[in-house]
Backbone as CSV, one residue per row, in Angstrom:
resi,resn,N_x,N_y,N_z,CA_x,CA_y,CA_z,C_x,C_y,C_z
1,UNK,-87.560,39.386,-79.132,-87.548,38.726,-77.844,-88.492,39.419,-76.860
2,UNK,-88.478,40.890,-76.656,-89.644,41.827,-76.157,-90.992,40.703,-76.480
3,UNK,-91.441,40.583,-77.482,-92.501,40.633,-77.635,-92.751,38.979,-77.129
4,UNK,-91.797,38.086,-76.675,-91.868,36.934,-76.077,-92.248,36.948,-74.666
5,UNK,-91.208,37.774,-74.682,-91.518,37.986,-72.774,-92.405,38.431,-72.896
6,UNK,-93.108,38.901,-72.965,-94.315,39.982,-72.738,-95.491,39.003,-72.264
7,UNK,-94.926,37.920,-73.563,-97.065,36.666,-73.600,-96.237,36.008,-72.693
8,UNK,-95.020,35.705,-72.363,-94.924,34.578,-71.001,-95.274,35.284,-70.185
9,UNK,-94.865,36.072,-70.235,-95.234,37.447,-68.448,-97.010,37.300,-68.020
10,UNK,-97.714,37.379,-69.480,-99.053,37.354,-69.462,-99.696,35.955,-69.187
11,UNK,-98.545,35.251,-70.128,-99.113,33.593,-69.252,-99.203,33.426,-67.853
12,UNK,-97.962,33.981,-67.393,-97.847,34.017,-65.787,-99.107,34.709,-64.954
13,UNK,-99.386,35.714,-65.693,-100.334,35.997,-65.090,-101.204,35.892,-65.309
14,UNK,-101.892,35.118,-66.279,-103.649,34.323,-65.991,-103.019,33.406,-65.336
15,UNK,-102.055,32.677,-65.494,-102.218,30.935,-64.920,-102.300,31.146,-63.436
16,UNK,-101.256,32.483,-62.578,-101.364,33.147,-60.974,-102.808,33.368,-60.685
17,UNK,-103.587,34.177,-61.816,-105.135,34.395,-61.367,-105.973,33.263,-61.286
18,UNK,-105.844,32.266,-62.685,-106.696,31.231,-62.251,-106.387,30.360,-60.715
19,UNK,-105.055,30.256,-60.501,-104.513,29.487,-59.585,-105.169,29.875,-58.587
20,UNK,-105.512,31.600,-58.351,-105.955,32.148,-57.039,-107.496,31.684,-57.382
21,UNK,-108.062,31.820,-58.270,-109.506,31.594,-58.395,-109.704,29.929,-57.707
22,UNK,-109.087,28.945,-58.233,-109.192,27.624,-57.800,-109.040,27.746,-56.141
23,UNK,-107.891,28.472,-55.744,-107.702,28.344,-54.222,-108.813,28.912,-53.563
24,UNK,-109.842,30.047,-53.894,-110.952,30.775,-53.562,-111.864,29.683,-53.833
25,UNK,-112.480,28.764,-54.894,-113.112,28.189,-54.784,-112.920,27.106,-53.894
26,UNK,-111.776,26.462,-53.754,-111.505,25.560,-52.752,-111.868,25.725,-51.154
27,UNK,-111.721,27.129,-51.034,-111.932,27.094,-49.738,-113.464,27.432,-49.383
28,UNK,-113.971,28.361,-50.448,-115.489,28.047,-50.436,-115.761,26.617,-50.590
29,UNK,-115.680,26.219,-51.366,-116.157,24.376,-50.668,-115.816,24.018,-49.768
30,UNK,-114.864,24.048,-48.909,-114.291,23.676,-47.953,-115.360,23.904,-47.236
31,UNK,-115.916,25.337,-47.213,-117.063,25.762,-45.765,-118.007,25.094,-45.878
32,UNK,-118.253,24.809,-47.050,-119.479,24.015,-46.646,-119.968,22.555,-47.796
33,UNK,-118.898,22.098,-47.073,-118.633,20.625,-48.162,-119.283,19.732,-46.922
34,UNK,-119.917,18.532,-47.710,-120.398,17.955,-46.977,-120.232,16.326,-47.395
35,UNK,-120.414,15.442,-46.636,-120.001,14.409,-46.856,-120.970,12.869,-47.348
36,UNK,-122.027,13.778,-48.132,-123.199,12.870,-48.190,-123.025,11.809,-49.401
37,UNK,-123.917,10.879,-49.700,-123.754,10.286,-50.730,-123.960,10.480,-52.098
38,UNK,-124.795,11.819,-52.120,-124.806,12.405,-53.360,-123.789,13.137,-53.905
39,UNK,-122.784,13.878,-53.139,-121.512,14.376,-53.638,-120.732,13.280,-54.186
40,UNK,-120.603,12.118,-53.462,-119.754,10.928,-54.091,-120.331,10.858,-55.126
41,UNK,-121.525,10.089,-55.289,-121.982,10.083,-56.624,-121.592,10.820,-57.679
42,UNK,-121.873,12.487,-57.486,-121.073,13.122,-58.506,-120.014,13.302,-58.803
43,UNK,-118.997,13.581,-57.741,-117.501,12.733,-58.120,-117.277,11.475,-59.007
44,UNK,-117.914,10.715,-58.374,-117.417,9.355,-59.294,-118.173,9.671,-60.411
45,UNK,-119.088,9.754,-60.599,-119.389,10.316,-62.173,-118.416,10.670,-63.204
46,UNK,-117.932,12.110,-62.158,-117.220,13.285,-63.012,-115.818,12.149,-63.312
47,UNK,-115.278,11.656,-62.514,-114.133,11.123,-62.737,-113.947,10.037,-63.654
48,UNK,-115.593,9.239,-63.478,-115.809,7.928,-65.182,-115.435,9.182,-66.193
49,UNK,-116.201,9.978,-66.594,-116.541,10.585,-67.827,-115.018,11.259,-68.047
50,UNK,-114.575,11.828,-66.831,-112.935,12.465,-67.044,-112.122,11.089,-67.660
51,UNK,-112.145,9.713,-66.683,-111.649,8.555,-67.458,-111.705,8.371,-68.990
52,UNK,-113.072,8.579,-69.085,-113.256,7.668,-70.438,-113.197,8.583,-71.156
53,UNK,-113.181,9.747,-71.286,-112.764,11.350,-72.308,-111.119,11.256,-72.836
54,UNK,-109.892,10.410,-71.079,-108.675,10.488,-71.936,-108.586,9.392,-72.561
55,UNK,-109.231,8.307,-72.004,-108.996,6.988,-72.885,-109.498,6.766,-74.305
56,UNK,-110.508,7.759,-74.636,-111.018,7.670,-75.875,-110.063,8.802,-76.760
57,UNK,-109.737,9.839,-76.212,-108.377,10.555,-76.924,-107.195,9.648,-77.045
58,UNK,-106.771,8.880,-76.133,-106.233,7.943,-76.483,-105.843,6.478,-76.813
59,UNK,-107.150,6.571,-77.054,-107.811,4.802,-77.922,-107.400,4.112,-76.920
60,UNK,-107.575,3.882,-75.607,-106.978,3.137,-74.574,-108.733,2.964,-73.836
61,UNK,-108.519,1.366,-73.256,-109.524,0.954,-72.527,-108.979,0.622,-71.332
62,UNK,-109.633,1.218,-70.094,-109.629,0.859,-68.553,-110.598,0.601,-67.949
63,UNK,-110.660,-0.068,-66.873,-111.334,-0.485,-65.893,-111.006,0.095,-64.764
64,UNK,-112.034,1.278,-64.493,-111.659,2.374,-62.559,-112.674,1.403,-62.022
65,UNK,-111.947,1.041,-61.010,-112.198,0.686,-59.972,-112.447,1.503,-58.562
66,UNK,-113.391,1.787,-58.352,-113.535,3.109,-57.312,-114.671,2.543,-56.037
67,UNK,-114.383,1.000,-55.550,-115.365,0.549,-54.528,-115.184,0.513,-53.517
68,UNK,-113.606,1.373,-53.279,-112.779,1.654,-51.757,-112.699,3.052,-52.036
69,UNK,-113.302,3.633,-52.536,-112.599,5.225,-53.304,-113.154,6.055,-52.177
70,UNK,-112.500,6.881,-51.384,-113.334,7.736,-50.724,-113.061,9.529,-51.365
71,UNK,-113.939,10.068,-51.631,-114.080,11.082,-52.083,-113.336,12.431,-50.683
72,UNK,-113.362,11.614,-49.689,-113.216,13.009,-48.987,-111.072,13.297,-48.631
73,UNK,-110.607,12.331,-49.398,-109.399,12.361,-49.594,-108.795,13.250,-50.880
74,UNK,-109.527,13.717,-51.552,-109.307,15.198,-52.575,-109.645,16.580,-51.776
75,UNK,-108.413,17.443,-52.048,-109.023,18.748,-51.649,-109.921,18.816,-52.143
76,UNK,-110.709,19.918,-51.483,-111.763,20.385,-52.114,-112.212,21.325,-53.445
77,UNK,-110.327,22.371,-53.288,-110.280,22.758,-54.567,-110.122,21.944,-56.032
78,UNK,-109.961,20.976,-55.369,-110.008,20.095,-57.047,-111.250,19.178,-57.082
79,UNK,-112.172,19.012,-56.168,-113.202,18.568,-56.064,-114.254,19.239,-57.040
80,UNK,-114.118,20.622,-56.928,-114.882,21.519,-57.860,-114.524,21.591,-59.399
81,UNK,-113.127,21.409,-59.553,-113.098,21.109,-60.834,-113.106,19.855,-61.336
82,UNK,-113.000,18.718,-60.767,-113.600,17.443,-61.664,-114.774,17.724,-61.630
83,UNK,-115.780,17.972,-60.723,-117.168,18.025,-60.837,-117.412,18.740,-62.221
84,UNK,-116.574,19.570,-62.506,-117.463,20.778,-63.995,-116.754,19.625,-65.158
85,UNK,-116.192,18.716,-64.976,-115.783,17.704,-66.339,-116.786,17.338,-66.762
């Protein structure tokens, strides 16, 4: 059982570090996020290709609809990670 706790303890603590890393990047974007049309663009990009990556893991076809979508309604910390999808 030692040796259980030990890798959850260690899970806990990458998943706390990454968590802090995301919140650090978030707020660096935050400073200097901007609201142009090329960031949308890459959002909606990142988010087709994030779409169609689970739908093809799961043999499922959708239609995103994103022609009311405003990008500046995501934090910013998760802005940075769809973008790297």
């Amino acid at each position: 059982m030692n040796k259980l706790e030990n890798d959850l303890q260690e899970i806990r603590y990458i998943f706390d570090e990454m968590s802090t890393s995301i919140e650090r990047m978030g707020k660096i974007y935050s400073q200097v996020k901007s609201t142009d049309e090329n960031k949308m663009d890459k959002v909606i990009k990142s988010l087709i290709n994030l779409v169609n990556e689970i739908c093809h893991d799961l043999d499922k076809q959708v239609n995103l609809v994103y022609d009311k979508f405003n990008v500046n309604i995501i934090p910013g910390k998760y802005v940075i990670v769809i973008k790297d999808i």
